[in-house]
C-alpha positions in Angstrom: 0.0 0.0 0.0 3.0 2.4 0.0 2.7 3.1 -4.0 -0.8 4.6 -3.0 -1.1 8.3 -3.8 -1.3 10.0 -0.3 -1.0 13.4 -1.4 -2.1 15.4 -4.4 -0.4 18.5 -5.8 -2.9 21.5 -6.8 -2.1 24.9 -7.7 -3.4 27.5 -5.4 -3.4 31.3 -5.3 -1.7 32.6 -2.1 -2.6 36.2 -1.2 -0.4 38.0 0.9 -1.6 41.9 1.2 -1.6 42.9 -2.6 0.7 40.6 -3.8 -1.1 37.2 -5.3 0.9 34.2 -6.0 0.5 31.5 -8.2 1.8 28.0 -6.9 1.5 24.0 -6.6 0.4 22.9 -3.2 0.3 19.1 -2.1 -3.1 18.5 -0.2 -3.8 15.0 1.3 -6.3 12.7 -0.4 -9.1 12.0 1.8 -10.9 8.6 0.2 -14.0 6.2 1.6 -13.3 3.1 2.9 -15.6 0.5 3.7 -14.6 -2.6 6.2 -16.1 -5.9 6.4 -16.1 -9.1 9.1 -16.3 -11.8 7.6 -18.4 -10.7 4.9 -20.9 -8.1 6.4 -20.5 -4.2 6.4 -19.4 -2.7 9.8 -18.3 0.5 8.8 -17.5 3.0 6.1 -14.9 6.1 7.1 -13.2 8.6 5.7 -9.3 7.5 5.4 -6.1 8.7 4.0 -5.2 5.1 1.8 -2.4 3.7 3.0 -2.3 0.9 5.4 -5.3 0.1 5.3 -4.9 -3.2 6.1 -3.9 -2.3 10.3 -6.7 0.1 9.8 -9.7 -2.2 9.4 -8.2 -4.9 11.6 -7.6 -1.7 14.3 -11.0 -0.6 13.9 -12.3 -4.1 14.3 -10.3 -4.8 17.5 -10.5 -1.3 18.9 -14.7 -1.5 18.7 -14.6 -5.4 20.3 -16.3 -6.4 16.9 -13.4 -9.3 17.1 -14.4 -10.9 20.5 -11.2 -12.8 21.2 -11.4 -13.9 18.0 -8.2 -14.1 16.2 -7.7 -12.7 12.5 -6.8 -15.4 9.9 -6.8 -13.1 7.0 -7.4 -9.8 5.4 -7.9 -8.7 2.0 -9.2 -6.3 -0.4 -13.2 -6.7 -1.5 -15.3 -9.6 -0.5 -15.9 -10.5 -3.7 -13.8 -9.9 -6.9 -10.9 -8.0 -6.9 -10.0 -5.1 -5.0 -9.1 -3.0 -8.2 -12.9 -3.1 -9.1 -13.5 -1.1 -6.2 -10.7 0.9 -6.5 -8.8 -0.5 -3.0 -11.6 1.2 -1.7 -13.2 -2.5 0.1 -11.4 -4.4 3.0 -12.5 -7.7 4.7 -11.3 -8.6 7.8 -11.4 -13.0 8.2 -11.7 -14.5 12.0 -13.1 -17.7 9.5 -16.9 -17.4 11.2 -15.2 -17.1 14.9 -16.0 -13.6 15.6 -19.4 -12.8 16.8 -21.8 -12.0 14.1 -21.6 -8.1 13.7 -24.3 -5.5 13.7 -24.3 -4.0 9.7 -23.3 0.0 10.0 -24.7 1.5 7.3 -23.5 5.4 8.1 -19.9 6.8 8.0 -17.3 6.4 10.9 -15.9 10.1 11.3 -13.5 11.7 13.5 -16.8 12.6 16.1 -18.3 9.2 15.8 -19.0 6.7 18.8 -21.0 6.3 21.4 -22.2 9.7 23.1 -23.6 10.5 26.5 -22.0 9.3 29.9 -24.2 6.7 29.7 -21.4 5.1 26.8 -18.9 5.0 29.9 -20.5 2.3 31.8 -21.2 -0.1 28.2 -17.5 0.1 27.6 -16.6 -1.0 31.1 -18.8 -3.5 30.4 -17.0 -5.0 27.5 -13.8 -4.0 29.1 -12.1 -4.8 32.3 -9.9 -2.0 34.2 -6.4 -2.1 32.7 -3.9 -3.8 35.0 -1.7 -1.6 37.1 1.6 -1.0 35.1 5.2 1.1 36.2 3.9 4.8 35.0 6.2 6.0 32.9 8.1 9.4 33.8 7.1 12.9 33.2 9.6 13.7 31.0 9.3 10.9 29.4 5.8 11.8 28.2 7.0 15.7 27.9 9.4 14.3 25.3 7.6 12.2 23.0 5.3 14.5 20.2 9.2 15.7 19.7 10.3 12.4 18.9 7.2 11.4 17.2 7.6 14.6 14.6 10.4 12.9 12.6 8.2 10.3 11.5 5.3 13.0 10.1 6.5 12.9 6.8 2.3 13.6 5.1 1.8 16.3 7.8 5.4 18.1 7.0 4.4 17.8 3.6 0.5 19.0 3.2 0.0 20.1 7.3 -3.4 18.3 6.8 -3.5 15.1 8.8 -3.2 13.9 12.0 -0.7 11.1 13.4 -0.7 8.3 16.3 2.0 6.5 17.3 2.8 3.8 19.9 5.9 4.1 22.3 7.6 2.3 25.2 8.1 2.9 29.1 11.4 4.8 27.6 9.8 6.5 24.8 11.2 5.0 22.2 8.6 5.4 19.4 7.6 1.9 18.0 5.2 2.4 15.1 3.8 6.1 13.9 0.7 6.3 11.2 -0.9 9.2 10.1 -4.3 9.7 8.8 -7.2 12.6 8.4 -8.9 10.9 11.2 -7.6 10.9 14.6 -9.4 7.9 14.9 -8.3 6.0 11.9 -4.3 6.6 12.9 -4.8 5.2 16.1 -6.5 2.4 14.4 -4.1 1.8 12.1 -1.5 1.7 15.3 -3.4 -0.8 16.7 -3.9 -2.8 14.1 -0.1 -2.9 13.2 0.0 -4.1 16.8 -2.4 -6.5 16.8 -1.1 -8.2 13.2 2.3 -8.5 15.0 1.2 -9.9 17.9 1.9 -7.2 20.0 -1.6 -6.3 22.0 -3.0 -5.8 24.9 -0.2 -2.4 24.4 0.2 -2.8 28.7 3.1 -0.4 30.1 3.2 1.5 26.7 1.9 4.4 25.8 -0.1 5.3 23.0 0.3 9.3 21.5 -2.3 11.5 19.7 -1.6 14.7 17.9 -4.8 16.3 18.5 -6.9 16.6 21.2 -8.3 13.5 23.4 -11.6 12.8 22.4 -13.9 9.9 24.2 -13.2 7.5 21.1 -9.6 7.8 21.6 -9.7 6.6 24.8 -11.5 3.7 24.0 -9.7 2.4 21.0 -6.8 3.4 24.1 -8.3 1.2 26.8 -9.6 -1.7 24.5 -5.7 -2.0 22.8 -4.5 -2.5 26.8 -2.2 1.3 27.0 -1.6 2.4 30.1 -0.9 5.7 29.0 -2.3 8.0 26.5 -0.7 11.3 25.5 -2.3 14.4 23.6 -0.9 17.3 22.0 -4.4 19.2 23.0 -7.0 19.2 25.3 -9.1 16.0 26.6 -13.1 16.2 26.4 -14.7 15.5 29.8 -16.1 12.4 28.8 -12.6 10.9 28.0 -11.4 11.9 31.5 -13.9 10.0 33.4 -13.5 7.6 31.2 -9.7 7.2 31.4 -10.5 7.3 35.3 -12.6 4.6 35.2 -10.5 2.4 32.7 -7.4 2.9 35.3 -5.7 4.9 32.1 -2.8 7.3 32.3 -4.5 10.4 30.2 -2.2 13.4 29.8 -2.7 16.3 27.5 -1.7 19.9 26.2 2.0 18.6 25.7 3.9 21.0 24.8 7.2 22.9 24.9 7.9 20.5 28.1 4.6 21.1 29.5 1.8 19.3 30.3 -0.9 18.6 32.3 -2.1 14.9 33.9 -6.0 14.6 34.0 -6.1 10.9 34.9 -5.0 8.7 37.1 -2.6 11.1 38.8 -0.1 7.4 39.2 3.0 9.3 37.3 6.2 9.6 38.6 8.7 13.0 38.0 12.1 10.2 37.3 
């Protein structure tokens, strides 16, 4: 999926007082993508292409569509070839063992999920408090959207996507996909992850470059991070549920700054 076109260059007028100039611009390609289990249509969301592959598999772990089940296979299109729909169709294969999935005929965006506090108490229900792990430094945490920023190659080029990456008790950065959905990076982490038999994530941390929306910390929680990081601000609703999940939520991290919202478990060295 690499040869995928990721970008596309456009010319655009930039105005800057009276002075107009005439240039090329790359924007990022924003494409549908629909994802199967096993044959029936969970979801359709917006998605950079590229990796699209961890992305379905993420989305499908991350929502508990898999339930324990493990993935034998994935594959463009359920049917045909995955040229005829333009790479646009991906089937997940647990080979019948998942449970059977509820059909989603509307589009996943960055604001979808479940909504309402209510939501906090069905996700505990699929999901047990994350175990207790080491909490990894302060300046540990304060250090990672720098190391993380190498690895934006599609926001350094078009400043039009967001990125997710996973990263150790030591910060070392261990996989980084962007995306135009917050949620669809993080998906595509976890699905990376999860193909290389690397999840539940516990005692590493899992890093956002926007803000820290409910979603996030679910897709967070249900991967097994202890930690999750955000360049912005956290929604309510993803603090109390971080606090009930037992998850390390820290956001606005910045310039060596940052604040801790939940659980307050975090050492300074």
């Amino acid at each position: 999926m690499s040869a995928r076109r990721r970008s596309e260059t456009l010319l655009i007028t930039t105005v800057e007082g009276d002075a107009r100039r005439r240039h090329p611009d790359d924007l990022i390609v924003e494409e549908p993508m629909s994802i199967q289990l096993d044959g029936t249509l969970v979801a359709t969301t917006m998605r950079t292409p590229g990796h699209d592959y961890e992305l379905a598999v993420g989305f499908c772990a991350t929502e508990g569509l898999l339930g324990g089940a493990a993935v034998q296979g994935v594959r463009y299109c359920a049917d045909g070839s995955g040229g005829d729909t333009a790479f646009n169709v991906v089937t997940v294969e647990t080979g019948g063992r998942a449970p059977a999935p509820t059909p989603r005929l509307g589009t996943t965006t960055s604001s979808c999920g479940l909504c309402g506090s209510e939501s906090i108490d069905l996700l505990a229900a699929r999901l047990a408090p994350l175990p207790e792990a080491p909490p990894i430094p302060l300046e540990v945490l304060a250090a990672v959207p720098g190391r993380v920023a190498d690895d934006q190659v599609l926001f350094g080029r078009t400043g039009g996507v967001h990125a997710a990456a996973a990263f150790d008790e030591c910060g070392e950065v261990l996989v980084v996909r962007e995306d135009v959905g917050r949620h669809n990076a993080v998906d595509k982490v976890v699905g990376r992850l999860l193909l290389d038999g690397r999840l539940p994530a516990s005692g590493h941390g899992l890093f956002v470059s926007g803000r820290a929306s409910f979603e996030l910390v679910q897709k967070a929680w249900a991967a097994g991070f202890s930690t999750l990081v955000a360049v912005s601000a956290p929604t309510a609703l993803a603090v109390h549920t971080a606090r009930r999940g037992g998850l390390v939520l820290v956001g606005f991290v910045r310039d060596g700054r940052l604040n801790v919202y939940a659980p307050e478990r975090v050492r300074d060295s």
